[in-house]
C-alpha positions in Angstrom: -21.1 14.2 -36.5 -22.7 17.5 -37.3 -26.2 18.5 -35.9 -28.6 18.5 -39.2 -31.0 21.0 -39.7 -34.2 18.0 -38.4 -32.5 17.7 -35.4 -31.7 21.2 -34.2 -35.8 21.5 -35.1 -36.8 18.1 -33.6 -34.6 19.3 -30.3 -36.6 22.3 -30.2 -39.8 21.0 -30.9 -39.9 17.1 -29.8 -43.4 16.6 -29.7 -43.7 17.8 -33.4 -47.2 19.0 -33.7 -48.4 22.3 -31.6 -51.2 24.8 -31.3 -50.2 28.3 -30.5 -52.4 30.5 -28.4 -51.8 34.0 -26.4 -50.3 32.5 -23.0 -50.9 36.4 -21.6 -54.8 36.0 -22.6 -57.6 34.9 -19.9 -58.5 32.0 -20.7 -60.4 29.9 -22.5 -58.5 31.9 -25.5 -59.1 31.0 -29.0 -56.0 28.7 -30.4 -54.0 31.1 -32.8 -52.4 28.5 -35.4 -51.5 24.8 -35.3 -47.8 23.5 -36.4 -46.3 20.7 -37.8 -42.6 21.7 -36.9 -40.9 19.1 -38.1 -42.2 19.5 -41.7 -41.4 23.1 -41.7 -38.4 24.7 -43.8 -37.8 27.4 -41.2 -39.5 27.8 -37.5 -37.9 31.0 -36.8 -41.4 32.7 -36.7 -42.9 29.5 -34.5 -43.7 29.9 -30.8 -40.9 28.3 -28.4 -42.3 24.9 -27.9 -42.7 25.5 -23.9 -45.4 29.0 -25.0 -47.4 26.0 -27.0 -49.9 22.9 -26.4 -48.3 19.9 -28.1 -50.7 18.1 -29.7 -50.9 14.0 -30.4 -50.6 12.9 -34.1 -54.4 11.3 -34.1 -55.3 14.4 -32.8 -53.4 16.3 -35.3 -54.9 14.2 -38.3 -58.4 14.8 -37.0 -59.8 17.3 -39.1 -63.4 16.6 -38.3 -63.7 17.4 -34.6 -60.2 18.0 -33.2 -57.7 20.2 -35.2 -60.0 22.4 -36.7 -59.3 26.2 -38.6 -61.9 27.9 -36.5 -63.6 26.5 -32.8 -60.8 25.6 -30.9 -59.6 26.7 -27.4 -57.1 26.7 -25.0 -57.8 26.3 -21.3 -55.5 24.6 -18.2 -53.4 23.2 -21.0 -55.6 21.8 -22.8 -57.4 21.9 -26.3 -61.0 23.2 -26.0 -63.7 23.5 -27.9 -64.3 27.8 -28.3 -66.9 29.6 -29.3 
């Protein structure tokens, strides 16, 4: 059985949603971008999933306060809100 191209990305990135941020930035740091891997055509320019928060799919969907373009953080692993 051959590996498809899903699975090679789902092995990579298991937890399917992520938000990037600089891991060599004091922190809070602002979050950089915000990835859904698993729909992607091609993650070859995506963070490894270990430099990346992995974020819930409620939390993903939540537009309103959570997963937002501008505002968001990262500090001790965890999504902040950033001014």
């Amino acid at each position: 059985m051959t590996q498809t191209a899903l699975d090679a990305v789902k092995s990579a990135y298991p937890a399917r949603y992520y938000a990037s941020y600089d891991t060599t930035a004091a922190q809070p740091t602002p979050v950089t971008g915000w990835y859904d891997t698993w729909g992607m055509s091609d993650v070859s320019n995506v963070p490894a999933a270990t430099e990346m928060i992995p974020i819930s799919e409620s939390d993903w969907n939540n537009t309103n306060t959570f997963h937002l373009s501008i505002g968001s953080g990262v500090q001790d692993g965890k999504i902040i809100d950033y001014t």
